[in-house]
C-alpha positions in Angstrom: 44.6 102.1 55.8 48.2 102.6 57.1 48.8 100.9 60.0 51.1 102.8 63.0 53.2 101.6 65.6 51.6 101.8 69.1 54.1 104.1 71.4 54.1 101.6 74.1 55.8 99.3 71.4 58.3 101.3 69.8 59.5 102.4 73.6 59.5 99.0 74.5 61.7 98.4 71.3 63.8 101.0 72.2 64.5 99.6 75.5 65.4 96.4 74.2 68.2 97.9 72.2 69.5 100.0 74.8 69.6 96.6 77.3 71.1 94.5 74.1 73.6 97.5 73.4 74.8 97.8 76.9 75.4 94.3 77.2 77.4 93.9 74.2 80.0 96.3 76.3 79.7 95.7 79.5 78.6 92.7 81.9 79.1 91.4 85.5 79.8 87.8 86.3 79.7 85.6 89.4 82.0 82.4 89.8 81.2 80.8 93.1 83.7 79.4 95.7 86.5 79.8 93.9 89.5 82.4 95.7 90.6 85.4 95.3 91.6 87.8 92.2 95.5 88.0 91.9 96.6 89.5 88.2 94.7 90.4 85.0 95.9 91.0 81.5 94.5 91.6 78.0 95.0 89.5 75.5 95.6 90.6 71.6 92.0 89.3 70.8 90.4 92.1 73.2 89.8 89.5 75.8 91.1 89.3 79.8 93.1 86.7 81.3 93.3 86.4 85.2 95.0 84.7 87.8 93.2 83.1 90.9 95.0 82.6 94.3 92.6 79.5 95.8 94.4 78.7 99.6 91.4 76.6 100.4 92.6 74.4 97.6 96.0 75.2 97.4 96.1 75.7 93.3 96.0 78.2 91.4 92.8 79.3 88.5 93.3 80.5 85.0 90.5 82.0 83.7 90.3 83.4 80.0 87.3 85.1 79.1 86.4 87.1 75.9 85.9 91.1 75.5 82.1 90.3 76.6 82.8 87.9 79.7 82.0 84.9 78.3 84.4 82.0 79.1 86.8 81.0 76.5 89.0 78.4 78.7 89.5 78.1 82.3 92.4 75.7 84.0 93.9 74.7 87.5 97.7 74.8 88.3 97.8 71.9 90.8 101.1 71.3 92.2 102.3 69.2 95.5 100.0 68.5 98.5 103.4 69.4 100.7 103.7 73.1 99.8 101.9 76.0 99.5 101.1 78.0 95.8 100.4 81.5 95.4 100.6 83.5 92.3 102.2 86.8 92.2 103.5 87.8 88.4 101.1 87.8 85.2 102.1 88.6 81.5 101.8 88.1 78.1 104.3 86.9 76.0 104.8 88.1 72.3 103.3 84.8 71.3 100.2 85.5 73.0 100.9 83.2 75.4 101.0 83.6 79.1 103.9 84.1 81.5 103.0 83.5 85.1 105.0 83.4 88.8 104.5 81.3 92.0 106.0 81.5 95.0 106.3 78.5 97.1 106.6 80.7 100.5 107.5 78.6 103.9 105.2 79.7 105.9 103.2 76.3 106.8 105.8 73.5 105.3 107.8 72.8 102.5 110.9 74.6 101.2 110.9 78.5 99.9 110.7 78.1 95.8 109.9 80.2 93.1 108.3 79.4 89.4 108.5 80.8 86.3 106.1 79.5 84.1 105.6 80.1 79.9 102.0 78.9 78.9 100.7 78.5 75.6 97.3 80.9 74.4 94.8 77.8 76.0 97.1 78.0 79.1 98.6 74.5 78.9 102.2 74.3 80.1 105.3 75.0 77.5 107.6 75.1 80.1 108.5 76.0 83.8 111.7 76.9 86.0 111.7 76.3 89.8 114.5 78.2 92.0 115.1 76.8 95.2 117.1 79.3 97.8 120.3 81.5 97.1 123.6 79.2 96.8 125.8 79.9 99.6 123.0 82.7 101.8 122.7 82.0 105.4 119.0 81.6 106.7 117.6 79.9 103.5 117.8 83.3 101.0 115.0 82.7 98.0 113.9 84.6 95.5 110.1 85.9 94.8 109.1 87.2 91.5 106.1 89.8 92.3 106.1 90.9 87.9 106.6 89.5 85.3 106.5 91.3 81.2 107.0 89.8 78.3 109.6 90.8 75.6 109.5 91.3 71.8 112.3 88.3 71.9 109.8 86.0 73.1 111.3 85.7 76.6 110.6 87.5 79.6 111.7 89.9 81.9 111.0 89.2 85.8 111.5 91.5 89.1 111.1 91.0 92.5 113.9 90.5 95.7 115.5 88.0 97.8 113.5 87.1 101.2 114.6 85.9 104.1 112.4 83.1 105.4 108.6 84.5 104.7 108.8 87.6 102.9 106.8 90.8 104.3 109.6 92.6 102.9 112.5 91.8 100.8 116.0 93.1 100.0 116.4 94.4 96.6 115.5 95.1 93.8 116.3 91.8 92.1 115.7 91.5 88.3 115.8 88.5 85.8 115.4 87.7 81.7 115.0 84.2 80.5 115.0 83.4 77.2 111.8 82.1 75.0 112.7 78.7 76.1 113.0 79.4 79.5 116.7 79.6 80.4 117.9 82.5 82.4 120.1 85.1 80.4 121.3 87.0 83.4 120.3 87.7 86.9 121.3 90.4 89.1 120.6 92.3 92.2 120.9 96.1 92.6 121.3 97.1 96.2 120.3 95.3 100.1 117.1 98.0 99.8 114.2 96.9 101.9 111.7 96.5 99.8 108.0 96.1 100.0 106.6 95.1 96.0 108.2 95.6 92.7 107.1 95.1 89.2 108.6 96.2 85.7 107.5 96.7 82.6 109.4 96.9 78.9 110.4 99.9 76.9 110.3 100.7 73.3 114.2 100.8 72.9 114.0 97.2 74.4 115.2 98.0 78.2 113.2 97.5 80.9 111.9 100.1 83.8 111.7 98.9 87.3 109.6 100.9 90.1 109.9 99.7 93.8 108.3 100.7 97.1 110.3 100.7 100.8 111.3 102.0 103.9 112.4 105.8 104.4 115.6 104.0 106.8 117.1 101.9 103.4 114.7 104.0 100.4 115.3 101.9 97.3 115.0 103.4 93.8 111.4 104.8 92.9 112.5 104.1 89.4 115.4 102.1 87.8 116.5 102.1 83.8 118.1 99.3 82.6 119.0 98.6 79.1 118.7 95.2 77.5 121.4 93.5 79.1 120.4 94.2 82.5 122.9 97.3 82.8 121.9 100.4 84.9 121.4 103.7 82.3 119.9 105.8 85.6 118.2 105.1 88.8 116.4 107.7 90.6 114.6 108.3 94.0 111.6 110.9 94.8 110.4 112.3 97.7 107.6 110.3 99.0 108.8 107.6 101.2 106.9 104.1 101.3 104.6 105.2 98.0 104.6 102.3 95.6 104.7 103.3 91.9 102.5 101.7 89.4 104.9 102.2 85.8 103.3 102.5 82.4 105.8 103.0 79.5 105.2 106.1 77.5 105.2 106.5 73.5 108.7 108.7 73.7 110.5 106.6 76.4 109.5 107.8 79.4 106.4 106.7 81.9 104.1 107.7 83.7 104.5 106.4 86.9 100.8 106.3 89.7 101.6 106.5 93.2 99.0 106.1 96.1 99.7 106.9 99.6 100.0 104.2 102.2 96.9 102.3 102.8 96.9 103.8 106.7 95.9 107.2 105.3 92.5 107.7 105.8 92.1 110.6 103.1 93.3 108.6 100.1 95.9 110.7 97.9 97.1 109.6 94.4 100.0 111.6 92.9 101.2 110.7 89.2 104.5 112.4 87.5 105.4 111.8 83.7 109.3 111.5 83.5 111.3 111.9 80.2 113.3 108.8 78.9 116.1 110.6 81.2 114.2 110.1 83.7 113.8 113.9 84.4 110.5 114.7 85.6 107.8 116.7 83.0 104.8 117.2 85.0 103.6 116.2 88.1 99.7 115.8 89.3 98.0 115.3 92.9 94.4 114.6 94.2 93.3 113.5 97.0 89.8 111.9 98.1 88.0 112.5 101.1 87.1 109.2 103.2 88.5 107.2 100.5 91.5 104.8 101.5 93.7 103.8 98.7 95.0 100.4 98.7 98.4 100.5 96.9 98.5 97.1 96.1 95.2 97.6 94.2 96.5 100.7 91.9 96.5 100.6 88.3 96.5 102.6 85.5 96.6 102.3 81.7 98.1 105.3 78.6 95.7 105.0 75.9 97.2 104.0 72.4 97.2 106.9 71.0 98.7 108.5 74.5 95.8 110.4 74.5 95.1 110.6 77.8 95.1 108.5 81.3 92.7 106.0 82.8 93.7 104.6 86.4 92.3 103.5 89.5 92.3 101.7 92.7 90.4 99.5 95.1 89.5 101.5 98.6 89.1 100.0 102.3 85.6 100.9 102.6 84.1 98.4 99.9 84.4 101.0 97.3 87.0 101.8 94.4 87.5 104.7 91.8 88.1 105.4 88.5 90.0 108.7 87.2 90.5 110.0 83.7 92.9 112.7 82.9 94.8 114.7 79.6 98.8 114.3 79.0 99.3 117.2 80.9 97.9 115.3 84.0 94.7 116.7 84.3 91.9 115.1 85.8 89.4 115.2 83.3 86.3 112.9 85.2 86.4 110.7 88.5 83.8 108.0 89.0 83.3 106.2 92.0 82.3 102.7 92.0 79.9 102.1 95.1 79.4 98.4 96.7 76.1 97.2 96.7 75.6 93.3 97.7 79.2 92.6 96.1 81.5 92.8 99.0 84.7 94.5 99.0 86.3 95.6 95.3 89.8 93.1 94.9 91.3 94.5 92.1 90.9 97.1 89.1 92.7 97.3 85.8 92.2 99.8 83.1 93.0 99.4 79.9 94.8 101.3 77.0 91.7 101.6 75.2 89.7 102.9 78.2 87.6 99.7 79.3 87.9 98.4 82.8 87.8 94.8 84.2 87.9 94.8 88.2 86.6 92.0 90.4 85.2 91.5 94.0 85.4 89.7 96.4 82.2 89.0 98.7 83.1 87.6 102.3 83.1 83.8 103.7 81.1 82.7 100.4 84.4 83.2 98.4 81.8 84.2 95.6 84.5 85.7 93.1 82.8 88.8 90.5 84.3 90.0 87.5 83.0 93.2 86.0 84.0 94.7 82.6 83.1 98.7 81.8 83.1 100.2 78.5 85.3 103.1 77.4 82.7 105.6 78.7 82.7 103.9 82.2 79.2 102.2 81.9 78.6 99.7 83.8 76.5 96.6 83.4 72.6 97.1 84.4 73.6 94.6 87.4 76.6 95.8 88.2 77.9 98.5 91.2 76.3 101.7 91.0 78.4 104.6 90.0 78.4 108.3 91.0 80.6 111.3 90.2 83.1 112.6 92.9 85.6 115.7 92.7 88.9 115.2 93.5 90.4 117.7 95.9 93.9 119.2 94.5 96.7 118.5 96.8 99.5 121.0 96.9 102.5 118.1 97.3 105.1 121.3 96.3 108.3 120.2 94.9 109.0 116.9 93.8 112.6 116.5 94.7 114.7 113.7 92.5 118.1 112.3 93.8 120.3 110.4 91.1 121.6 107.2 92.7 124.4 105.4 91.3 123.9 101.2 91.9 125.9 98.5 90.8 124.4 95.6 89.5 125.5 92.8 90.8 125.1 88.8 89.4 124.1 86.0 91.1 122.7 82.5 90.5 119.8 80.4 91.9 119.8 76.3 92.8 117.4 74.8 90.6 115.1 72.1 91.8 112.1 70.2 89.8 108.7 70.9 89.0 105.4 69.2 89.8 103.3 71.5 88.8 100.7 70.5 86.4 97.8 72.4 84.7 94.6 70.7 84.4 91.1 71.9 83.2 88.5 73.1 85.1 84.9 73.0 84.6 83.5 76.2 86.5 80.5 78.1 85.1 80.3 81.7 85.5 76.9 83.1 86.0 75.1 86.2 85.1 74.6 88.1 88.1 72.5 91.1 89.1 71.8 91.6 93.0 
């Protein structure tokens, strides 16, 4: 007689596969007592990369994981017991190594320095350049590098601005390109702006596009074109005072550039314009979220290979974040929100070109550190935040008016002082975790 399979069995089997499937895509990890998440990047083998700011140990964590969370390598920058380290710029070089800033900033002891590091693909030092403060400034001028990209030379392109003592603002922008061995090809400075963050980002015709955030009194450049040699094509200012830009280069030389608006605003708004390689604006898109604070320095977005569509994001004030999914016309297509559950409060987020997600929390005095990694159709792990669909309310922001400025760049040089600096490994087991 022909034996059957019980139905308790085969939905049992079923289950199985689901749970082994889902696992295979997404996951949730749990590295305890450890600091806080800085940067992320994707590597060319599908796998993440992240910084770690540690103050309580005064080093900072490299952490390479595969496309499934599972640890590949993970190493400490350890530097001088007499200053303080905190990482600010991640990147990937064309070699698949890692590019990586610190700041050194006074406001304990020591002297204001920056690093520029080049690390190889197991995050052991190639080599690093330390800039001590601006020859000839009054007040101790240094520099602070806040992003950092890699260029198809093998070198890097860095931006950030020149502070004055510590550094809740900065005059600039500043921007830099060293060489694949680490010596600086040119560095100049393009206007006294105040500025609040900065980061950059290379094009396809091998320039470079800088966005900046500042004050309405001194408004630097939303967005600044410079070809390879550091030269100014176009610079251009929008409307929105004080609303940081997060850049993505775009397949025909433009970008799409992801504001937020400032973290005070209780109803969090997100506006994102597409601008030609002229910089002339093609569309522009507006939504805003209702009892949902955006934290600008916890924006990111990602244009899929194909330049398909959109995925971006950003971690709230209320221990929750979002995800948002729109066409190349700048339609919102889906919006997720990511609810905390026994996490704490959502640290950073970082889409990808190919639609997965990586974001980590960060839960309270435990410094319990948890990394989280979606698949393309925003699943999450079964022990991961709980998600529900929100609708974004359209935001009529009217005109987007552009102004052409017309900067000088202007070069400069920086002392340089030695490094002590060393990277060491670090054996620190990620868990599974499901609350």
């Amino acid at each position: 007689m022909k034996k059957t399979m019980k139905p308790w069995v085969a939905l049992f089997g079923m289950l199985l596969f689901a749970a082994v499937v889902r696992s295979e895509t997404s996951f949730t990890k749990k590295i305890s007592d450890i600091g806080s998440l800085e940067g992320t990047i994707r590597t060319h083998d599908g796998g993440y990369i992240f910084s770690i700011n540690d103050n309580k140990k005064n080093r900072v964590v490299l952490r390479k994981i595969d496309a499934l969370g599972k640890k590949v390598w993970q190493r400490q920058l350890v530097g001088s017991d007499q200053e303080q380290m905190e990482a600010r710029g991640l990147g990937l070089a064309a070699d698949g190594g890692i590019f990586l800033t610190i700041t050194h900033p006074p406001y304990y002891f020591g002297q204001p320095a920056v690093e520029v590091l080049k690390l190889d693909a197991d995050g052991r030092i190639e080599w690093n350049r330390r800039f001590l403060e601006v020859p000839g400034s009054d007040f101790g001028a240094w520099v602070r590098f806040d992003s950092i990209a890699g260029t198809a030379d093998g070198g890097a392109v860095a931006a950030g601005g020149v502070c004055i003592f510590i550094c809740e603002w900065f005059d600039g922008p500043v921007v830099a390109k060293f060489s694949s061995t680490g010596e600086t090809e040119w560095l100049k400075s393009f206007g006294d702006f105040r500025v609040t963050m900065v980061n950059v980002t290379t094009l396809s015709d091998g320039g470079f596009m800088v966005g900046s955030a500042g004050f309405d009194f001194n408004k630097a450049p939303d967005l600044l074109k410079l070809n390879a040699s550091g030269e100014v094509e176009w610079a251009k200012s929008f409307e929105k005072d004080n609303w940081y830009p997060e850049i993505q280069a775009a397949p025909d030389g433009g970008a799409i550039l992801i504001y937020s608006s400032p973290y005070t605003d209780p109803q969090g708004q997100l506006l994102w314009v597409k601008v030609d390689s002229t910089g002339k604006v093609v569309w522009k898109k507006g939504v805003a979220f209702e009892n949902l604070a955006i934290d600008s320095a916890r924006l990111a977005g990602g244009l899929s290979s194909d330049g398909s569509y959109v995925l971006f994001g950003s971690a709230g004030r209320n221990n929750n974040t979002f995800l948002a999914k729109a066409d190349t016309g700048g339609n919102v297509q889906s919006v997720t929100i990511l609810n905390e559950n026994s996490f704490g409060k959502v640290a950073a987020i970082y889409p990808n070109v190919d639609g997965t997600v990586l974001f980590g929390s960060l839960k309270g005095l435990d410094r319990d550190l948890f990394f989280s990694g979606l698949d393309s159709s925003g699943r999450l792990s079964r022990c991961s935040l709980s998600n529900s669909t929100a609708r974004p309310i359209e935001t009529p922001f009217g005109k987007l008016r552009s102004k052409t400025l017309y900067l000088t760049a202007h070069a400069f040089s920086l002392k340089s002082g030695n490094s002590n600096i060393e990277s060491k490994p670090l054996k620190k087991r990620a868990k599974r975790f499901c609350p």
